[in-house]
N, C-alpha and C positions, 0 to 999 in steps of 0.2 A: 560581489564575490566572483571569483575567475572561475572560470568551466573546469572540472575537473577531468582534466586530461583522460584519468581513466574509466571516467565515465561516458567519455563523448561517443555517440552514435549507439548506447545503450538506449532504449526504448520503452515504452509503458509496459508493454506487453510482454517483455524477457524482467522487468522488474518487480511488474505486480504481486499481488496475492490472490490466489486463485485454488479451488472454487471460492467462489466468493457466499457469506450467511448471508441473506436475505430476507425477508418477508413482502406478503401482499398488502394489498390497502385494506382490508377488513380485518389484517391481525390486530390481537386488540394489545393495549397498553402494557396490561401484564405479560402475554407473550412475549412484547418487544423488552420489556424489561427482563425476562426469565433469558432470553437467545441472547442478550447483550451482555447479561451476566454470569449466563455456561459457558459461553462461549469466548468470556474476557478480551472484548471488543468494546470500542466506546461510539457506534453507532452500526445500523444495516439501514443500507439498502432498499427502499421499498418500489418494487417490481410486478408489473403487469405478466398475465400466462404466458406472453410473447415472450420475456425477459427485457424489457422496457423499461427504463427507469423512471420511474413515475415523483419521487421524491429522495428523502435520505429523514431517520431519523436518530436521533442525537442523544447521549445523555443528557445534555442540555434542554434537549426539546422534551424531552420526558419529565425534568424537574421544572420548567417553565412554563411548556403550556396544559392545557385542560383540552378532553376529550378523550373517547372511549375506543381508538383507532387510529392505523395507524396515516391510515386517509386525513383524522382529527387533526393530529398531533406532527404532523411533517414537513420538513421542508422542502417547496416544492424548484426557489429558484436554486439549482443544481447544478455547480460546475464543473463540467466531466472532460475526459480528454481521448481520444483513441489509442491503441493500441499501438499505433506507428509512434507514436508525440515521442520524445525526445525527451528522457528524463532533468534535462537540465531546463528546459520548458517546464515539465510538469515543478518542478523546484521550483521556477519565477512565477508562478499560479498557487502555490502550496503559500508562500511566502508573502508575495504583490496582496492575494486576497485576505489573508490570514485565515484560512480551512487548514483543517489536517489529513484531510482524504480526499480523493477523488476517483468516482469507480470511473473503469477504463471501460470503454465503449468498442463492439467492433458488428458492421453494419447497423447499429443503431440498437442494437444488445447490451446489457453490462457482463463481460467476459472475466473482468478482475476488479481491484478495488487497488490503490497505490496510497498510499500514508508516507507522513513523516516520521517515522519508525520506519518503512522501508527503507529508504531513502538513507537516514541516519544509519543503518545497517550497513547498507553500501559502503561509509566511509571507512569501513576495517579491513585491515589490510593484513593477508595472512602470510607468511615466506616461508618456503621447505626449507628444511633444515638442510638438505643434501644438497641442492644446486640453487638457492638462493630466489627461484619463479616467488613474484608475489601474484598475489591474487586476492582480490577486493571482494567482500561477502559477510554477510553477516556470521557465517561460521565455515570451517576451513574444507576444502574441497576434500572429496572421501578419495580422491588420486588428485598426485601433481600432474598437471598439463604438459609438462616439460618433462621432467624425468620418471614417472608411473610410479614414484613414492606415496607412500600410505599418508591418509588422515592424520597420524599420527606424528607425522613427521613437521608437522605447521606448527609456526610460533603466531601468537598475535604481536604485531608492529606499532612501536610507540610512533604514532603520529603528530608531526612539527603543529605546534599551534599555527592557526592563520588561515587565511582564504588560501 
C-alpha cells in the first residue's frame, strides 16, 4: 500500500490516544475485565509506578488464559513504538505483526496507546463547505484552518477505493 501523502511526517505522538487506561500487575482479573468493559476498550496496558510497561492484556488473554492477575494473565512480549515513530511505520507493525495496538513510549514511559481504529479514523476526510480546505480526522475540525468556518460547515468526503 502507498504512503498516504496526507499522513506523511504525522507521528505517534500527534496520533495517539491519550491519557491512556491502564493497570498494575497485581490488578486482578475481574478489574481488568470490569476497566476493559467501562471503558469499551479491548485491551490495557499493564504498568509499573514508574509508568513502565511491563505487559499488555487482552480480551483474548482474558478468555484464554488462567490466573488471578494481571501479572498471571499478560502478555509480556510487547511491541511498542515512540512517540517520534512515523505513523506509516507504526501501519507497517500494526499490519507485518498482526496486533491492533501499540502503546506509544516516550523516555521509556507509555504516554499514549495507537490502535487500528486510530489509524482507520485517520482515513476520513472532511471539506468546508465555503472554501473547499480538506482535512483528515476522524471527526471534522471545530474551525477550518483555511478560512475560520465553523464545525458545521464540513462534509464527510466519499473516498476513491484503493491504496
Amino acid at each position: 500500500m502507498a504512503t498516504d501523502r496526507a499522513a506523511a511526517g504525522i507521528t505517534a505522538g500527534q496520533a495517539m490516544t491519550a491519557p491512556v487506561v491502564a493497570v498494575g500487575p497485581d490488578a486482578t482479573v475481574a478489574q481488568i475485565a470490569e476497566t476493559i468493559t467501562s471503558a469499551r476498550i479491548s485491551a490495557v496496558p499493564v504498568v509499573d509506578d514508574a509508568g513502565t510497561v511491563l505487559g499488555l492484556v487482552s480480551e483474548l488473554d482474558l478468555l484464554t488464559r488462567t490466573g488471578r492477575t494481571a501479572r498471571d494473565v499478560m502478555t509480556t512480549e510487547v511491541i511498542s513504538v515512540t512517540s517520534d515513530t512515523d505513523i506509516e511505520q507504526v501501519r507497517r507493525i500494526l499490519v507485518g505483526s498482526q496486533i491492533r495496538r501499540v502503546p506509544v513510549l516516550s523516555a521509556g514511559r507509555l504516554v499514549g496507546i495507537l490502535s487500528r481504529r486510530d489509524l482507520v479514523g485517520r482515513m476520513m476526510e472532511w471539506a468546508c463547505g465555503v472554501c473547499g480546505e480538506a482535512v483528515r480526522g476522524p471527526h471534522p475540525p471545530l474551525v477550518c484552518p483555511k478560512c475560520g468556518g465553523g464545525e458545521d460547515r464540513f462534509a464527510l468526503q466519499e473516498q476513491p477505493p484503493g491504496p
